[in-house]
N, CA and C atoms as a LAMMPS dump frame, in Angstrom:
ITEM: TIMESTEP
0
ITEM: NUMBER OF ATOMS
576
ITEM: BOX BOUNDS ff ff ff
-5.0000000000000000e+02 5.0000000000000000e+02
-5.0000000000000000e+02 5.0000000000000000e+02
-5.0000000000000000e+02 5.0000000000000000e+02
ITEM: ATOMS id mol type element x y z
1 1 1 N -234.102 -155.772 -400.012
2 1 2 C -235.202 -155.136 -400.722
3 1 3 C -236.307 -154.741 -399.752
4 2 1 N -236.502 -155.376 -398.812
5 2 2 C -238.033 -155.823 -398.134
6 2 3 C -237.44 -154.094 -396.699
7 3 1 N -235.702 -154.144 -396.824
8 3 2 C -235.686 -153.043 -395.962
9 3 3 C -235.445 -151.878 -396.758
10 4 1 N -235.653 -151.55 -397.95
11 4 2 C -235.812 -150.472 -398.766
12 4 3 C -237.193 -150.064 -398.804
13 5 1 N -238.098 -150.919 -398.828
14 5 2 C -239.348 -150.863 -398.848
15 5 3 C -240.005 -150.18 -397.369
16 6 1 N -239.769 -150.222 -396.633
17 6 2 C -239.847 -149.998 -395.037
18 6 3 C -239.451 -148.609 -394.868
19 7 1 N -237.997 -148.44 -395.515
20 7 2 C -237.549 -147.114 -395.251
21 7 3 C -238.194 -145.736 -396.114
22 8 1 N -239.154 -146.623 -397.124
23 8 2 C -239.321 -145.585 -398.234
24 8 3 C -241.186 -145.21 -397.565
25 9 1 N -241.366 -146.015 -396.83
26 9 2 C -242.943 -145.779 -396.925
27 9 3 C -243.99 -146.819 -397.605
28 10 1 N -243.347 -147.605 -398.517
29 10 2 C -244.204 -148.509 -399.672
30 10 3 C -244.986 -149.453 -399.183
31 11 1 N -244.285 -149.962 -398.225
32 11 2 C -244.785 -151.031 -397.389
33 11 3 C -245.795 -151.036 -396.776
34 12 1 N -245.892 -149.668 -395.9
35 12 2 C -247.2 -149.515 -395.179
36 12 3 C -248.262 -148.498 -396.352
37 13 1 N -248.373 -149.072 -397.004
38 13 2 C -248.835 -148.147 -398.162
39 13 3 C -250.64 -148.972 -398.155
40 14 1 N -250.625 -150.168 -398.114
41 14 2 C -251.765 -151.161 -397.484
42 14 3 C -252.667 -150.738 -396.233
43 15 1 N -252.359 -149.672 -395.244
44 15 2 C -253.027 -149.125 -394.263
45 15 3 C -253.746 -148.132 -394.564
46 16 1 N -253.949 -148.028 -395.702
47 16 2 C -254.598 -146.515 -396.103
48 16 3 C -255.785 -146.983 -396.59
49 17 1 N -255.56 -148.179 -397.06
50 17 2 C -257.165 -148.916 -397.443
51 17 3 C -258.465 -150.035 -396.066
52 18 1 N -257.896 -149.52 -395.403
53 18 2 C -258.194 -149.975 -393.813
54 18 3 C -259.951 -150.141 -393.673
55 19 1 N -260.279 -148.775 -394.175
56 19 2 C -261.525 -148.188 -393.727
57 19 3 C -262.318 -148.466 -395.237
58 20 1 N -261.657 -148.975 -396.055
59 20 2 C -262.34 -149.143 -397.559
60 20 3 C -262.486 -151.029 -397.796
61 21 1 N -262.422 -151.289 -396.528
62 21 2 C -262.726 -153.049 -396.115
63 21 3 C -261.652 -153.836 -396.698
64 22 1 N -262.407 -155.14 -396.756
65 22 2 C -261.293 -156.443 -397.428
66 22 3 C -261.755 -156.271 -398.876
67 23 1 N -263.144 -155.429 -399.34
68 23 2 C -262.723 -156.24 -401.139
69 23 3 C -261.442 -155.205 -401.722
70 24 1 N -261.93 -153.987 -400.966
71 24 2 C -260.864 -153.066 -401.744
72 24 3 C -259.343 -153.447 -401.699
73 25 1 N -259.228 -153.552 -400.328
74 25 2 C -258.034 -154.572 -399.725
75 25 3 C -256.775 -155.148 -400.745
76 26 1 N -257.838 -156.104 -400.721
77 26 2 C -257.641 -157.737 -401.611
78 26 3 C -257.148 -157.209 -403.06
79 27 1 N -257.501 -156.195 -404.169
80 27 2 C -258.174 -155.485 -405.274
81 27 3 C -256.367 -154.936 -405.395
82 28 1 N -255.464 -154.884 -404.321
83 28 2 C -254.248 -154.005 -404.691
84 28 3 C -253.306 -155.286 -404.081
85 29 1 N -253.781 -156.691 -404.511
86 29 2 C -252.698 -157.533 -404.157
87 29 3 C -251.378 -157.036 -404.989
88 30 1 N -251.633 -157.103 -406.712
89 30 2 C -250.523 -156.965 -407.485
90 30 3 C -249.701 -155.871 -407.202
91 31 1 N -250.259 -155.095 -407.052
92 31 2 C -249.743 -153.713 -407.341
93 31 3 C -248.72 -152.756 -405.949
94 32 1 N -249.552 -153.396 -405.242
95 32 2 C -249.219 -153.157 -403.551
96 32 3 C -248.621 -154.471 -402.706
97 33 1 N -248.925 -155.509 -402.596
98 33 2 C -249.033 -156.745 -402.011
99 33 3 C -249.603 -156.85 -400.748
100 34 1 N -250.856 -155.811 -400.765
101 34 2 C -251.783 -155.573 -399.729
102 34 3 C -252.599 -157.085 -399.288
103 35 1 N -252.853 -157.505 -398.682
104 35 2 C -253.785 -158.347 -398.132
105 35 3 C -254.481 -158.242 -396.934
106 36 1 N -255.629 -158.866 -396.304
107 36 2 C -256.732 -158.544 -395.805
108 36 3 C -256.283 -159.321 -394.233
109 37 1 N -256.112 -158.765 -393.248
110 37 2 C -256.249 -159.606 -391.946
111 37 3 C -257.494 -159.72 -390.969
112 38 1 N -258.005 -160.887 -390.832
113 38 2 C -259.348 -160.894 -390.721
114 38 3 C -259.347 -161.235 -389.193
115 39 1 N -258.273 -161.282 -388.635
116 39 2 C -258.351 -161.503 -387.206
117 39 3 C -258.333 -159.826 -386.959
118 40 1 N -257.548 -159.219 -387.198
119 40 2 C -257.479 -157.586 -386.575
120 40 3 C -258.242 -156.762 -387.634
121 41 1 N -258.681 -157.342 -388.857
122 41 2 C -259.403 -156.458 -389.377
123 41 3 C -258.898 -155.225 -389.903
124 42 1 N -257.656 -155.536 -390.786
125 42 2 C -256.861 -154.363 -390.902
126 42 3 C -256.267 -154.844 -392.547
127 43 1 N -255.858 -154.212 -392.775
128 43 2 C -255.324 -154.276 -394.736
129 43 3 C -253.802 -153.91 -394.171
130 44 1 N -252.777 -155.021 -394.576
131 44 2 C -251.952 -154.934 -394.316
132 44 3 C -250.845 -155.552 -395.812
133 45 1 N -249.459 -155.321 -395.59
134 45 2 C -248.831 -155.93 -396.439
135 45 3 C -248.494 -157.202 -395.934
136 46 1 N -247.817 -158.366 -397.518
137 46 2 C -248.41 -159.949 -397.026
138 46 3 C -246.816 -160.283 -396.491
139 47 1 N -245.926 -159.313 -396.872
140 47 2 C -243.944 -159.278 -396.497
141 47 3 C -244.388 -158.995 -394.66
142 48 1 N -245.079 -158.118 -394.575
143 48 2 C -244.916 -157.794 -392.961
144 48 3 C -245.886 -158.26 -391.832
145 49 1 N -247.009 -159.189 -392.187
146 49 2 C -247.803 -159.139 -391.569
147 49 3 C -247.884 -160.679 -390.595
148 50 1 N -247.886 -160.521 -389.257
149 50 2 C -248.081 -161.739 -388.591
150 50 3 C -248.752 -162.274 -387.785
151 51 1 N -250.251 -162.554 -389.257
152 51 2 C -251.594 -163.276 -389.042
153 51 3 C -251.21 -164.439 -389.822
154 52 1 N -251.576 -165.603 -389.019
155 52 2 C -251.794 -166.663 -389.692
156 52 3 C -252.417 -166.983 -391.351
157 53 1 N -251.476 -167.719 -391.98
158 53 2 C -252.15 -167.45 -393.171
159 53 3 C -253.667 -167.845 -393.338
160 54 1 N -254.188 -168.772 -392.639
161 54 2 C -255.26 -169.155 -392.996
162 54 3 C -256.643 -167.977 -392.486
163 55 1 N -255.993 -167.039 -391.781
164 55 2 C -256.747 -165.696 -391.556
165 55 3 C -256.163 -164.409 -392.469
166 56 1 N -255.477 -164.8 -393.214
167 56 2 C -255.043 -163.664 -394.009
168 56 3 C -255.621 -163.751 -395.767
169 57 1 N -256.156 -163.094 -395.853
170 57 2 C -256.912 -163.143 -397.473
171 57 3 C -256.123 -162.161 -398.509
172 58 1 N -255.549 -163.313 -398.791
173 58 2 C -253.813 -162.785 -400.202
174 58 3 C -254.548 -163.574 -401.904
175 59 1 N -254.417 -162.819 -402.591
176 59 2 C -254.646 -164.047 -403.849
177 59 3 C -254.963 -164.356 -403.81
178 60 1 N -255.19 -166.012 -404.086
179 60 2 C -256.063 -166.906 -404.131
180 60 3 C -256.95 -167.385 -402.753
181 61 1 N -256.234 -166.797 -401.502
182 61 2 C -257.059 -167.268 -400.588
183 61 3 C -258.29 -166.379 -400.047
184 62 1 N -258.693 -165.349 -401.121
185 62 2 C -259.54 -164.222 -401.037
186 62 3 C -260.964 -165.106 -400.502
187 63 1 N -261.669 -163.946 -399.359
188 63 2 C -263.059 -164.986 -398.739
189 63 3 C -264.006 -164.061 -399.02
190 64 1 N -263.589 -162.666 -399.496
191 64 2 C -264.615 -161.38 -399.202
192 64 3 C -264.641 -161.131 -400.751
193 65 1 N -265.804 -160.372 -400.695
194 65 2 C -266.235 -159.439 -402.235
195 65 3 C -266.105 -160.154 -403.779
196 66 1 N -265.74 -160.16 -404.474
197 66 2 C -265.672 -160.475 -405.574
198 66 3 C -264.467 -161.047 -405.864
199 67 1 N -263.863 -162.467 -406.383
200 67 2 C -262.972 -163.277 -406.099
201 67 3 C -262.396 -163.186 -407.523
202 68 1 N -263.34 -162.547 -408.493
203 68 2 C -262.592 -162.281 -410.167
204 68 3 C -262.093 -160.899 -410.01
205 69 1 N -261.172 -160.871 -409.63
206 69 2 C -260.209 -158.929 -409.634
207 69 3 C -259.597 -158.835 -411.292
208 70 1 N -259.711 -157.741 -411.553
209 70 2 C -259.094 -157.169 -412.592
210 70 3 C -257.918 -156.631 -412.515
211 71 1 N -257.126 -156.99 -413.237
212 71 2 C -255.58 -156.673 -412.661
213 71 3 C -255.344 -155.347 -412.815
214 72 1 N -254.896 -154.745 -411.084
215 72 2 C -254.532 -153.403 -410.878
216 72 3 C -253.827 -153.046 -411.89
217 73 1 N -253.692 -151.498 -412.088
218 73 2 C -252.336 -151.179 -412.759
219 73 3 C -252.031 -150.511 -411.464
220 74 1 N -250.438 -150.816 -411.404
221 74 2 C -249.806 -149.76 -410.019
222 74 3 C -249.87 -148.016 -410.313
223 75 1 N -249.456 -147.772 -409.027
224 75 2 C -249.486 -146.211 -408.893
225 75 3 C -248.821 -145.92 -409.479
226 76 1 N -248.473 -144.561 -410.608
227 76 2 C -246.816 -144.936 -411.255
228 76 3 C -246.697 -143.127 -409.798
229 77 1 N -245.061 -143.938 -409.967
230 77 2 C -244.218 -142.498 -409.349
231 77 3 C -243.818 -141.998 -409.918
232 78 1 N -243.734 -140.331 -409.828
233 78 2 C -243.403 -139.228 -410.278
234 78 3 C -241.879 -139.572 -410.8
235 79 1 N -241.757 -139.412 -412.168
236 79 2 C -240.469 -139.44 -412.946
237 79 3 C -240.025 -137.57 -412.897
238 80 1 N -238.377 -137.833 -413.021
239 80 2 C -238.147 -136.971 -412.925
240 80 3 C -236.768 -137.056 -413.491
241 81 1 N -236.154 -135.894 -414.507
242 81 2 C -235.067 -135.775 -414.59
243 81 3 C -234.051 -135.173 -413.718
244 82 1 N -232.645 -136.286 -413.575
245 82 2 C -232.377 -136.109 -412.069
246 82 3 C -230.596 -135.785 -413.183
247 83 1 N -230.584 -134.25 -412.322
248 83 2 C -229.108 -133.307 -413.076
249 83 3 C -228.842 -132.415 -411.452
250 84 1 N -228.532 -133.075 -410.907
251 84 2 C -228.445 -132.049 -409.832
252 84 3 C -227.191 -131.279 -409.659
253 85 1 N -226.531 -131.157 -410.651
254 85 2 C -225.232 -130.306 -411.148
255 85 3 C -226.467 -128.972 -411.787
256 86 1 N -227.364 -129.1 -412.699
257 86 2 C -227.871 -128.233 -413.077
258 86 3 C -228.923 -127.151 -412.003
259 87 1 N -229.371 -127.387 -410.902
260 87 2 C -229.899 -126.721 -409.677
261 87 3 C -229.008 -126.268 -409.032
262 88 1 N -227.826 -127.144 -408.914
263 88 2 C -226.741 -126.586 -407.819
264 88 3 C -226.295 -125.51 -408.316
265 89 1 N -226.078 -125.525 -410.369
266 89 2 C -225.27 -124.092 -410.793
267 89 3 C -226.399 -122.838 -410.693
268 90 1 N -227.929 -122.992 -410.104
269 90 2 C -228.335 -121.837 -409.801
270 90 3 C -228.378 -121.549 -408.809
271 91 1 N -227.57 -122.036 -407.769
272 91 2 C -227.924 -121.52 -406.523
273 91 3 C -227.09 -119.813 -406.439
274 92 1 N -227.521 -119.201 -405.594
275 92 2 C -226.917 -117.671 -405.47
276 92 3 C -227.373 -116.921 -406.495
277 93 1 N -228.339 -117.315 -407.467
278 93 2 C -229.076 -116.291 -408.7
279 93 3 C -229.945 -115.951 -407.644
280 94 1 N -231.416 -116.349 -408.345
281 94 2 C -232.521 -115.646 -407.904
282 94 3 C -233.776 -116.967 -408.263
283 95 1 N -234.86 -116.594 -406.936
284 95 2 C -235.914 -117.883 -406.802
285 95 3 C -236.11 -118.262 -408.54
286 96 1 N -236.667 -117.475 -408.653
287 96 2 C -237.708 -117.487 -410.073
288 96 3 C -236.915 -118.381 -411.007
289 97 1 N -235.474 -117.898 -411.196
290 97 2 C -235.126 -118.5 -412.478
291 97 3 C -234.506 -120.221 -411.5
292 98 1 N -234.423 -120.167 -410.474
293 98 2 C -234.368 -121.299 -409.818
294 98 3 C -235.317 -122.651 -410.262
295 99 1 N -236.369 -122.083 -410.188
296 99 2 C -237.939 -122.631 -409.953
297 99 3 C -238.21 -123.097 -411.446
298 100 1 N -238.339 -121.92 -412.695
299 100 2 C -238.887 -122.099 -413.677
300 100 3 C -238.174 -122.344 -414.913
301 101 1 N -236.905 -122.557 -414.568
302 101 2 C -235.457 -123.266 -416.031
303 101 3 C -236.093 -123.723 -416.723
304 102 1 N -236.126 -124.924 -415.814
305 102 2 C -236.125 -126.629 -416.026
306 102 3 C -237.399 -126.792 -415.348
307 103 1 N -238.63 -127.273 -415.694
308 103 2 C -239.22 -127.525 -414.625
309 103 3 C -239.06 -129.507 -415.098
310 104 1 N -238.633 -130.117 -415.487
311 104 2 C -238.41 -131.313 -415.481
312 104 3 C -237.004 -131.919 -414.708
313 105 1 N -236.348 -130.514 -414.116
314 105 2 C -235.273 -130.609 -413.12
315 105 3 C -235.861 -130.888 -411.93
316 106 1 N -237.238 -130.401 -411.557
317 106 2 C -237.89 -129.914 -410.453
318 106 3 C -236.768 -129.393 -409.709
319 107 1 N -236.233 -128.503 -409.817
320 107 2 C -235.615 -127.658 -408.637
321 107 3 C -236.101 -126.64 -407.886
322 108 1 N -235.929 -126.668 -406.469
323 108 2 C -236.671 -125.996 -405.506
324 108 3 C -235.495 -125.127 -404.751
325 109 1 N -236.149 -124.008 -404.357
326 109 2 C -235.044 -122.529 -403.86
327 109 3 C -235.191 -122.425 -402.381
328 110 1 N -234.607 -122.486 -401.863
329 110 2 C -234.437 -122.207 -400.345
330 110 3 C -233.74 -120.94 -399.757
331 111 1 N -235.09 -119.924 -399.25
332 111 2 C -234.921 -118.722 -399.368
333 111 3 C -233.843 -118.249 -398.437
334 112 1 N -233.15 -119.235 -397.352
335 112 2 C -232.851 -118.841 -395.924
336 112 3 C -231.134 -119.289 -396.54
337 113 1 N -230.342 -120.068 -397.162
338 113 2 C -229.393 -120.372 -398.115
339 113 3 C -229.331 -119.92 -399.194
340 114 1 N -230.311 -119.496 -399.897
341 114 2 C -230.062 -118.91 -401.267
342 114 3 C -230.01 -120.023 -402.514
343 115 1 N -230.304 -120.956 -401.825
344 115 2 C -229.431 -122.691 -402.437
345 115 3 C -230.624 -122.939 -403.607
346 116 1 N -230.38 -123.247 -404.766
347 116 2 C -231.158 -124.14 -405.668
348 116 3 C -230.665 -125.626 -405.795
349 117 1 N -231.843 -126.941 -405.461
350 117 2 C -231.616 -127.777 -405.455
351 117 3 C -232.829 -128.59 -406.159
352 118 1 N -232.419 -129.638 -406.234
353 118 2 C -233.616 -130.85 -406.702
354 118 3 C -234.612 -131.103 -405.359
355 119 1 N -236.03 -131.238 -405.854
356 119 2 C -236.843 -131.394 -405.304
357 119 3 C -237.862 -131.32 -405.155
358 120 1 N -239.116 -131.23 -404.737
359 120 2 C -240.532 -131.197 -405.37
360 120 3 C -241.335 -130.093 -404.145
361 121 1 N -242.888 -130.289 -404.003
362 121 2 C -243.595 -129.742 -403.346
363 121 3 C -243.359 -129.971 -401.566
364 122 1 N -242.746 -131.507 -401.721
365 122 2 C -242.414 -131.701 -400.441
366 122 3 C -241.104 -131.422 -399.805
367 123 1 N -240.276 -130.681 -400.733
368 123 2 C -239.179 -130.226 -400.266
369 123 3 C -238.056 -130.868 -401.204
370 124 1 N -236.605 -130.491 -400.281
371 124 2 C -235.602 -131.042 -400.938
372 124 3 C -235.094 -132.921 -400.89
373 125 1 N -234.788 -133.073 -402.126
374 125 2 C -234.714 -134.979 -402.581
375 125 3 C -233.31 -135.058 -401.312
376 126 1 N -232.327 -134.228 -401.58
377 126 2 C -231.175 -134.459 -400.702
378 126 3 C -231.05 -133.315 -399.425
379 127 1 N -230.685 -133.417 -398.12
380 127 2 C -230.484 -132.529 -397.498
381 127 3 C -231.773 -131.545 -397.643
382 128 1 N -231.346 -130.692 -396.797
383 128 2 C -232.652 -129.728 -396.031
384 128 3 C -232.405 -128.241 -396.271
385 129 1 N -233.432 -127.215 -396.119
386 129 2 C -233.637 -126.015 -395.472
387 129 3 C -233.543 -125.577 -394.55
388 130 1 N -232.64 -124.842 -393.889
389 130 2 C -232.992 -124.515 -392.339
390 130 3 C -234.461 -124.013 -391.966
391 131 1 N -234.719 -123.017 -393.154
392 131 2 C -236.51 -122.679 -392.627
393 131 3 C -237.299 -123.725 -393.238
394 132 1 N -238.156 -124.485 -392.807
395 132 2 C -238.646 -125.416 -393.265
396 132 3 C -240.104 -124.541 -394.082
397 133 1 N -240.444 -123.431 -393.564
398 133 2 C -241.589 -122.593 -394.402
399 133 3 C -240.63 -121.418 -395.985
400 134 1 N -239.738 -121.489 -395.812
401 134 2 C -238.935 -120.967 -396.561
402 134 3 C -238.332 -121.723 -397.777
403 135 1 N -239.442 -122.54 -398.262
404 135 2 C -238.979 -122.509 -399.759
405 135 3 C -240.373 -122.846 -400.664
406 136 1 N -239.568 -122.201 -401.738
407 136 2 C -240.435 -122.693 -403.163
408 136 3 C -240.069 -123.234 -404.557
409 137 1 N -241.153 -124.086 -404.455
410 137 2 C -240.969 -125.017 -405.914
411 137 3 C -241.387 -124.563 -407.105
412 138 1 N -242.32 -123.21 -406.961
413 138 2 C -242.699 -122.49 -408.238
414 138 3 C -242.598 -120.965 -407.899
415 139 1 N -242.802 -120.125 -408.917
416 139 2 C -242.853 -119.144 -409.023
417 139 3 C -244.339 -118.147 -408.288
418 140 1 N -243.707 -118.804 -406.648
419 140 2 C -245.034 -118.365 -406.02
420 140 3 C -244.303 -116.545 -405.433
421 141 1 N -245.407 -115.887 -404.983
422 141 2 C -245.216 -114.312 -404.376
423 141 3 C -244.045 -114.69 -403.522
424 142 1 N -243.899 -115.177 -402.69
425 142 2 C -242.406 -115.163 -402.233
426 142 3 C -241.548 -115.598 -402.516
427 143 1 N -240.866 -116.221 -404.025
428 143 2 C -240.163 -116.023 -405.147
429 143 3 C -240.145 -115.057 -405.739
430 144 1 N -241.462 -114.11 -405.733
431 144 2 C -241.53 -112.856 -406.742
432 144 3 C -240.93 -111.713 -405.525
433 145 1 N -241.21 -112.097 -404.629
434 145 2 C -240.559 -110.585 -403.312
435 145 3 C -242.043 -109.565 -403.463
436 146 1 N -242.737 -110.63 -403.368
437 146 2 C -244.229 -109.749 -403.084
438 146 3 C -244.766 -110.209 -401.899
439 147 1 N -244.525 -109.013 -400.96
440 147 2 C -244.78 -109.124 -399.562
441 147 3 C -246.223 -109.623 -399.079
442 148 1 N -246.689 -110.967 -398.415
443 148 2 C -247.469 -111.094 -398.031
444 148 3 C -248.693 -110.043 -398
445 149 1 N -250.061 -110.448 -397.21
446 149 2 C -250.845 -109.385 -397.031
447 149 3 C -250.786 -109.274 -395.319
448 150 1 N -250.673 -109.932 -394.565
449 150 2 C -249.755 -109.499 -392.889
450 150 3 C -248.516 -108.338 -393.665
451 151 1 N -248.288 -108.938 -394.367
452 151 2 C -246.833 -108.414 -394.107
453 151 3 C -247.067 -106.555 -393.972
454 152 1 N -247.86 -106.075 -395.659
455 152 2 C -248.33 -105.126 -396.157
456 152 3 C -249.005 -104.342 -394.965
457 153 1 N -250.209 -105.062 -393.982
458 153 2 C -250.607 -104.735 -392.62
459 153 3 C -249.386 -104.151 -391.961
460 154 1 N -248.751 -104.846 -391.37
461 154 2 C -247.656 -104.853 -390.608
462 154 3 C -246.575 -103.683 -391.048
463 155 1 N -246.646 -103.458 -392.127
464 155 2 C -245.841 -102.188 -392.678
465 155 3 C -246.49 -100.951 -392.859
466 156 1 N -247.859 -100.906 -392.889
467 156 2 C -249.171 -100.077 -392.518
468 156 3 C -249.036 -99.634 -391.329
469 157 1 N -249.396 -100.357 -390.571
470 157 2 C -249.399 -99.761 -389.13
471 157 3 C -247.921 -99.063 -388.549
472 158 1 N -247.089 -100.01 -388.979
473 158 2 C -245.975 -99.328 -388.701
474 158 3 C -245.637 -97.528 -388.635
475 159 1 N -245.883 -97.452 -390.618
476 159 2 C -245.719 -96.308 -390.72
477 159 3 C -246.885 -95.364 -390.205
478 160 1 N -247.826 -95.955 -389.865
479 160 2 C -249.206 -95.1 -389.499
480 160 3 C -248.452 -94.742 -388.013
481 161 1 N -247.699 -95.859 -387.041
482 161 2 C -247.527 -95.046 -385.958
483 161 3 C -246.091 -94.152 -386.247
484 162 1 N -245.45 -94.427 -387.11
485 162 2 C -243.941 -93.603 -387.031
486 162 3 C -244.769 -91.882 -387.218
487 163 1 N -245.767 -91.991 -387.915
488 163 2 C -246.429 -90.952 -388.475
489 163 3 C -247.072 -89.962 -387.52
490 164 1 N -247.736 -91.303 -386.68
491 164 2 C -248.099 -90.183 -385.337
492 164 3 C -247.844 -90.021 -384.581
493 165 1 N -246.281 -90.471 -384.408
494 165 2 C -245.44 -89.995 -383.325
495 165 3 C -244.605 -88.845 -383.951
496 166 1 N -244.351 -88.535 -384.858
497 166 2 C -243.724 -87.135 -385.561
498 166 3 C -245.14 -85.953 -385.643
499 167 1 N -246.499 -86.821 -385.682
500 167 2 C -247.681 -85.419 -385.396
501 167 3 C -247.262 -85.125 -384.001
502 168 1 N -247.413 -85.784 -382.92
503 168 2 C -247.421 -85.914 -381.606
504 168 3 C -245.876 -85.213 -381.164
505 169 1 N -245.335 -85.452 -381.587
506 169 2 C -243.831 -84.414 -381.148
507 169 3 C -243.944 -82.84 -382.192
508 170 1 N -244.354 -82.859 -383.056
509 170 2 C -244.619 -81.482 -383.582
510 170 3 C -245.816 -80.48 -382.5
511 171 1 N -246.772 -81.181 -382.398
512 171 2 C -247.931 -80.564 -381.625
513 171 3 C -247.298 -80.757 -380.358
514 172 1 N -246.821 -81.589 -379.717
515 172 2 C -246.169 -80.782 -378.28
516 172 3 C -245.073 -79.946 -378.566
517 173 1 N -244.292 -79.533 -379.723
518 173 2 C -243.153 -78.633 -379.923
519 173 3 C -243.599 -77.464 -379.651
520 174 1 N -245.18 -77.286 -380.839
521 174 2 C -245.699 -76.167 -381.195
522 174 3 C -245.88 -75.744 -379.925
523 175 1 N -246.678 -76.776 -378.669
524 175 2 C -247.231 -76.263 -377.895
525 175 3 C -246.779 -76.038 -376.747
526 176 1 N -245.2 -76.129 -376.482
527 176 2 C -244.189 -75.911 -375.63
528 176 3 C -243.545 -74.438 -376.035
529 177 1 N -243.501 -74.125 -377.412
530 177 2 C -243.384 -72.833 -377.558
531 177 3 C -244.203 -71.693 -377.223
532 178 1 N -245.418 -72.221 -377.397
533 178 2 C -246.406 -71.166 -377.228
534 178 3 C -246.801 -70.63 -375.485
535 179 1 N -246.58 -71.631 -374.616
536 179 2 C -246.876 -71.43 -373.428
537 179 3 C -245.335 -70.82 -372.731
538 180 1 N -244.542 -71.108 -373.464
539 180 2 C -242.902 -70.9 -372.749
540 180 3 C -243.434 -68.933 -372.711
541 181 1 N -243.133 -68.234 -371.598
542 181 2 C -243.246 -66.714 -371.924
543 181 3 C -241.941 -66.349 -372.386
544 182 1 N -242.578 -65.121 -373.196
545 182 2 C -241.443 -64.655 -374.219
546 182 3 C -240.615 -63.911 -373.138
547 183 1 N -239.319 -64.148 -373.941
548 183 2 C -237.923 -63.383 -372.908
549 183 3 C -238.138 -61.553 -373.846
550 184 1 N -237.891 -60.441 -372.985
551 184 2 C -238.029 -59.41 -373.882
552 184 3 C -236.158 -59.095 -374.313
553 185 1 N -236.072 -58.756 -374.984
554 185 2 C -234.424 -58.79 -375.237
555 185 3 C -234.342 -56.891 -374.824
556 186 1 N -233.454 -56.619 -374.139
557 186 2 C -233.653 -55.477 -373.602
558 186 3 C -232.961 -54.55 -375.08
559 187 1 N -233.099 -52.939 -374.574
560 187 2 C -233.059 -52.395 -375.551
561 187 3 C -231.739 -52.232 -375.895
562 188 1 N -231.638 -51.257 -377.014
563 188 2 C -229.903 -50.662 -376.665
564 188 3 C -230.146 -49.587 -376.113
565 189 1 N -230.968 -48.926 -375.649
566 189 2 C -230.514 -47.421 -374.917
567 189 3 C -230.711 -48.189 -373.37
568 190 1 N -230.907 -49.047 -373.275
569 190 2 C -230.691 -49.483 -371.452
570 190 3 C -229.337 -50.168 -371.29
571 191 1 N -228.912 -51.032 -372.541
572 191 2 C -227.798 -51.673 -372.016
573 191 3 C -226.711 -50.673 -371.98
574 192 1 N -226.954 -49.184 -372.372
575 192 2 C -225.967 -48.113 -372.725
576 192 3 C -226.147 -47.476 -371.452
């Protein structure tokens, strides 16, 4: 258990209250199993931490802030209905209907595969994207195929120079004709 916890992130989940002291600390025993280390001065969990207990402020051995806590309620985590047969059968459609089925599928589109899969804002639950900027979880402009505003630039200028390189070869055409001297085509009573 204690290495599920480690691998998921949960564990060090107690370091985030570091800078918010020992009462806050102390305040997410239940919920977290955060406790207070008073030798390093750090909010740590009470599974990983190796301060002596009699410097570590867990439960009942709280020394800081207010010693009557009100029992946390935990963080809840994002529930989710998990069908990942139903994302996989949209992959090869199109973002949008990827994105907006099911949104209790949370399925997310990966523009560089074409792939619809399970997954949230932070990406895909299983396996990856090759473009890591190339996907979406909602029905954002690049699900819709609405070209950035670089992009729109970038296709601006483009055609602004394709444009004045066809002025620029017309006006030297014109003006290669005009200086070339005319050939006179001789008559017919001379070539006779």
């Amino acid at each position: 258990m204690l290495t599920f916890l480690l691998s998921s992130g949960i564990a060090d989940e107690c370091s985030m209250y570091n800078s918010d002291g020992c009462t806050v600390c102390t305040t997410h025993y239940l919920d977290r199993n955060c406790g207070w280390n008073s030798r390093d001065n750090i909010c740590e969990n009470k599974n990983l931490t190796t301060c002596p207990d009699n410097e570590f402020y867990y439960k009942d051995n709280v020394k800081c802030g207010n010693t009557n806590f009100p029992t946390p309620t935990p963080t809840p985590w994002p529930v989710y209905e998990v069908n990942t047969s139903f994302c996989r059968a949209l992959s090869g459609s199109w973002c949008s209907k990827c994105v907006s089925t099911n949104v209790n599928y949370s399925c997310v589109w990966c523009h560089s595969t074409r792939e619809c899969v399970m997954g949230d804002k932070d990406g895909f639950f299983f396996g990856q994207c090759p473009d890591e900027k190339g996907v979406s979880y909602k029905d954002d402009d690049r699900c819709k195929g609405i070209i950035s505003k670089g992009g729109i630039i970038g296709v601006r200028v483009g055609l602004g120079l394709v444009c004045a390189l066809f002025t620029a070869l017309g006006i030297w055409g014109c003006y290669h004709f005009i200086k070339t001297p005319a050939v006179e085509t001789p008559k017919y009573d001379e070539i006779h």
